[in-house]
N, C-alpha and C positions, 0 to 999 in steps of 0.2 A: 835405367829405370825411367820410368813416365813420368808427368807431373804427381806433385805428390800435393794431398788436401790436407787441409785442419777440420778440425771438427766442426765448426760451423760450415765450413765448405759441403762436406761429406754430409753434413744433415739435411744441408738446404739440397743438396744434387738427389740423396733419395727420398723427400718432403718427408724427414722425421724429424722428431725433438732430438735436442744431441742428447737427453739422458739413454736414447733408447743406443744411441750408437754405440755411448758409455755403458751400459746394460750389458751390447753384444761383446763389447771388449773383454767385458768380467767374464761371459758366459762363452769365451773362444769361438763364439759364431763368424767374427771376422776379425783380420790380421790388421794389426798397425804394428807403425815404428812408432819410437819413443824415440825422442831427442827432446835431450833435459826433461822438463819438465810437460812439454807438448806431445798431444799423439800427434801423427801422418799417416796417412794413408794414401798409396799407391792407384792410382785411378785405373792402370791397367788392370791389378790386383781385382781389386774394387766390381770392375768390369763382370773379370772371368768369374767370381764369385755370384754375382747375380746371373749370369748365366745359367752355375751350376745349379740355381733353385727354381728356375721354368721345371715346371709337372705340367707334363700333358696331358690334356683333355683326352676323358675314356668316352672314347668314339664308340656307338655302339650303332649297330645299324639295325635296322627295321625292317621283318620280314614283311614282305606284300603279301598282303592274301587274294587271290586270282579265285 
């Protein structure tokens, strides 16, 4: 496992507020561990999951008119 964050880490690394992080925890948008009473979060984790939310730009192209 990679370094693992706290919630202030994890807020300040994606510039949100931590309720929003606490938000996504409720709302299973992204994974932590829990020990005791702390969340963590896996920065590798963290990574592959911002990854998985790039949407690409719909390229559209432009016919020429000749």
């Amino acid at each position: 496992m990679s370094r693992l964050m706290d919630v202030d880490e994890l807020a300040a690394y994606l510039k949100l507020q931590k309720q929003t992080i606490y938000n996504w925890l409720h709302a299973k948008k992204i994974s932590g561990i829990k020990v005791g009473h702390v969340w963590r979060f896996d920065k590798r984790a963290i990574d592959a999951w911002l990854r998985s939310q790039i949407r690409e730009a719909d390229v559209k192209e432009e016919k020429k008119v000749k």
